[in-house]
C-alpha positions in Angstrom: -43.0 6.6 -13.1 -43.0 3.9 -10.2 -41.9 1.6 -12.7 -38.7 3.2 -13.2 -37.7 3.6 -10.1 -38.0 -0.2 -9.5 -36.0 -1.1 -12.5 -33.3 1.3 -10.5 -33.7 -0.3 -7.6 -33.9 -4.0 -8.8 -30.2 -2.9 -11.2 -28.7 -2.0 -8.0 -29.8 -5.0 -6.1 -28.3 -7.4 -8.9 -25.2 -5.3 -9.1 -24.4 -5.5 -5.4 -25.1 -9.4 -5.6 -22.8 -9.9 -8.2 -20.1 -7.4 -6.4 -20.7 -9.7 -3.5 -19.8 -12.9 -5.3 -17.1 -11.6 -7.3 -14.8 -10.3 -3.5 -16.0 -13.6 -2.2 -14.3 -16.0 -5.0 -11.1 -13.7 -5.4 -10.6 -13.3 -2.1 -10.1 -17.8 -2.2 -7.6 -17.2 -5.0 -5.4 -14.1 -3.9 -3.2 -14.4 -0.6 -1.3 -11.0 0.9 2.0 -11.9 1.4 5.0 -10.7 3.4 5.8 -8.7 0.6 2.6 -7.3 0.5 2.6 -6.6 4.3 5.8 -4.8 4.3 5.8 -2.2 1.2 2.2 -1.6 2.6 3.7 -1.3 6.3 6.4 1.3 4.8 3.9 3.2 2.2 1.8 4.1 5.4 4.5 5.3 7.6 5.9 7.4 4.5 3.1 9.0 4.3 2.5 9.8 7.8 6.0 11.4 7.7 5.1 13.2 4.7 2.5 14.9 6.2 4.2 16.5 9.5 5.9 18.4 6.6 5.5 21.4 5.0 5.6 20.6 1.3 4.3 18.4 -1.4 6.0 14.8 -1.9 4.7 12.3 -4.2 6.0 8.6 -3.9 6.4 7.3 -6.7 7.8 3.8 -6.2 8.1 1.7 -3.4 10.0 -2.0 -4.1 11.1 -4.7 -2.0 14.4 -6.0 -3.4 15.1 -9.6 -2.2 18.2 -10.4 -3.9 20.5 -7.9 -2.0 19.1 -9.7 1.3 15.7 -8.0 1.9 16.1 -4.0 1.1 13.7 -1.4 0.5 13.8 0.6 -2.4 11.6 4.3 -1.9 11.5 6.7 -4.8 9.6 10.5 -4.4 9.5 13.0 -6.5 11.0 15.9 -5.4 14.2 13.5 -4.8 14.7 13.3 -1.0 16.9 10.8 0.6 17.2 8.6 3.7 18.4 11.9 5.9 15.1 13.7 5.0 12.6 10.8 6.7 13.0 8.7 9.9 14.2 5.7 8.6 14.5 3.8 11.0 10.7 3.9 11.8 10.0 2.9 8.6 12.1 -0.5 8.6 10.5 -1.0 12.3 7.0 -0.4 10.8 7.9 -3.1 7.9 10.0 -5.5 10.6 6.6 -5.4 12.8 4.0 -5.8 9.5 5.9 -8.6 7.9 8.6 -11.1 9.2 11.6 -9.8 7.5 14.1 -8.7 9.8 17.0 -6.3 9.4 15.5 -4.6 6.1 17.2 -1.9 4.9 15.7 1.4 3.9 17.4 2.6 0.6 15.8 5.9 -1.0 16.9 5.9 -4.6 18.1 9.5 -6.3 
């Protein structure tokens, strides 16, 4: 009976070695980038905004559109638009995360 519980044991130990080494070598390879830092930066103030209100909102998309200068693309289902949220906390949240400046917050219908 002791056995098994040291097999469990011993499973775990080599599991949580192997864990360890595999965050240690991606973390070398993968880099969090601007882009990275400001849809993060806007998915966390959206979702503080969504929850001083009363109803359900699900986000579906959130994308960081370069080509048009540097704009902000949020999609939720039900559809809301820019007039429902404080968007200008959101693009100061993303201006102070990253280091794009004068983003624009679009919300897409």
């Amino acid at each position: 009976m002791s056995k098994k519980g040291q097999i469990a044991f011993e499973s775990l130990l080599v599991l949580l070695v192997i864990m360890t080494g595999a965050i240690a070598i991606t973390s070398f390879y993968m880099q969090t980038h601007g882009d990275t830092l400001a849809i993060s930066a806007a998915r966390t103030e959206l979702l503080r905004q969504i929850g001083e209100k009363n109803e359900s909102i699900y986000i579906e998309t959130i994308q960081l559109n370069k080509s048009s200068g540097t704009e902000l693309l949020l999609t939720t289902t039900p559809k809301k638009l820019a007039t429902d949220f404080n968007s200008a906390a959101i693009k100061q949240k993303v201006e102070e995360a990253s280091a794009y400046k004068n983003v624009t917050i679009t919300f897409v219908p």
